[in-house]
N, C-alpha and C positions, 0 to 999 in steps of 0.2 A: 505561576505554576513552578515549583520546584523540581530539580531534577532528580528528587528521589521519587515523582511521580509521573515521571516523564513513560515509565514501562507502564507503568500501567495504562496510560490516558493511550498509549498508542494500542497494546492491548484491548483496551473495552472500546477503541475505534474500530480495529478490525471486528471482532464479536460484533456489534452492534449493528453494525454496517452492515454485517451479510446476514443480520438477524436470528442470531445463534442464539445471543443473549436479550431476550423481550424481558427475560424475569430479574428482578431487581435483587431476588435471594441469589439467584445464581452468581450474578455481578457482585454480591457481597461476600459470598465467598472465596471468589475468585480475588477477591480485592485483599482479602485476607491470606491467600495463598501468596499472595505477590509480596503480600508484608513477610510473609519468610523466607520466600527467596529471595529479597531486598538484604533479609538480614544474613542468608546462605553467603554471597557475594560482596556483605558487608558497604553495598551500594550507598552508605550516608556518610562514607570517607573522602575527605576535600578536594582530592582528585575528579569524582564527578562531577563539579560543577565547569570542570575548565573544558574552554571550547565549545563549551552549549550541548545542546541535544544534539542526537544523532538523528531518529527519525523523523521528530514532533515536528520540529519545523518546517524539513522536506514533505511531509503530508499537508502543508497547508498552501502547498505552489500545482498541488493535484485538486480539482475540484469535480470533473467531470465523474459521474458514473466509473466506466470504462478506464480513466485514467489511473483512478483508484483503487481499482482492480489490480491494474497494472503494478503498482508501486508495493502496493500490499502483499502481492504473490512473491515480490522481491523481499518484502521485509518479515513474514511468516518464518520461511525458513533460515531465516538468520537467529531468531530466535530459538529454534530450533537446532539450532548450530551448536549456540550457547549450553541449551538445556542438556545435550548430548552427555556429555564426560560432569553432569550432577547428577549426583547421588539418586540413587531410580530408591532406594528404601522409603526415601520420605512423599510421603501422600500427596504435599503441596503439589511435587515436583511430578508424582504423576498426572494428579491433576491436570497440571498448567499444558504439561507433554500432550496429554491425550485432545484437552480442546484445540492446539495447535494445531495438531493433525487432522484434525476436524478439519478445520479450518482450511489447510494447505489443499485438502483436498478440495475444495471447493473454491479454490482461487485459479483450479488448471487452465483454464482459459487466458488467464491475468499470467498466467507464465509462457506460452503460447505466445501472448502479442510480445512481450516481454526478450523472447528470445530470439522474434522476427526482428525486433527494433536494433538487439544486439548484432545482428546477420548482416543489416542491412549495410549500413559500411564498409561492410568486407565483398562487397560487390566489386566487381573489376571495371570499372567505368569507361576502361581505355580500349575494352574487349570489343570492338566492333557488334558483332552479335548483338551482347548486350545494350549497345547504343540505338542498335535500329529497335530492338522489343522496346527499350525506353521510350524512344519516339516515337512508335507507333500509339504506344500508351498515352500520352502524353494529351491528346484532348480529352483522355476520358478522366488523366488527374483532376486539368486543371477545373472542369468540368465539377469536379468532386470539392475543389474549392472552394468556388464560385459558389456551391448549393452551400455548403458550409457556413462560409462566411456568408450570408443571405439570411441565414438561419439565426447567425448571433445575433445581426440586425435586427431582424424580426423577433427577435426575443427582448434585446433591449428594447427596441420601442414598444413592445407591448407593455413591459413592466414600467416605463415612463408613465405612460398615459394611467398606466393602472394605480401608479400612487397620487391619492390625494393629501399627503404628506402637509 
């Protein structure tokens, strides 16, 4: 894949994922939208290749459901960040604008755990209080684990048996 296709592929990964885009015209014109905001930002200049992708890559260290949520709600309005200060006359650019926000809207959840994750480090761990809530909690995490990781097991070993490969 090349990285003048790099927006897109992460583009028609969020659309498709959350089933915005089933239609294959829609995806074509969107594709085609993207081919002029590629050329709006003159995105095929040699500078894009250095350093690799920004998103594409980090999307593919997310697998789960939920996780992808997560990352997605993060990388929606980045784009959206981008599209801001272009040019709102051109059609493409509404376009692309309006399914984004489609989309953001429907990732609010995936911003949600997103901004729990970011909180969470800023806990005061030295905070007494806080130590004892932790440890009180603390069988019902690991508990939480435990079922977890059980869960992956039992998912790998099912799909072992289940290939007759």
């Amino acid at each position: 894949m090349t990285c003048q296709t790099y927006s897109f592929f992460v583009l028609s990964v969020v659309m498709i994922y959350f089933g915005r885009f089933g239609n294959s015209l829609i995806l074509a014109q969107l594709q085609k939208d993207i081919d002029l905001l590629k050329a709006d930002f003159n995105s095929s200049h040699s500078d894009v290749a250095d350093g690799g992708p920004i998103f594409t890559d980090k999307l593919l260290d997310w697998t789960e459901r939920n996780e992808k949520q997560i990352i997605l709600s993060q990388i929606v309005p980045m784009y959206l960040e981008i599209l801001k200060n272009a040019d709102k006359s051109k059609a493409h650019v509404r376009h692309i604008s309006e399914e984004l926000y489609t989309l953001k809207n429907s990732l609010s959840d995936g911003s949600k755990k997103a901004k729990y994750l970011m909180d969470l480090p800023k806990l005061q761990m030295s905070d007494l209080k806080i130590q004892r809530k932790a440890v009180n909690e603390l069988f019902s995490v690991l508990q939480k684990l435990v079922e977890t990781s059980t869960s992956i097991k039992r998912k790998r070993s099912q799909s072992q048996r289940g290939c007759r490969c």
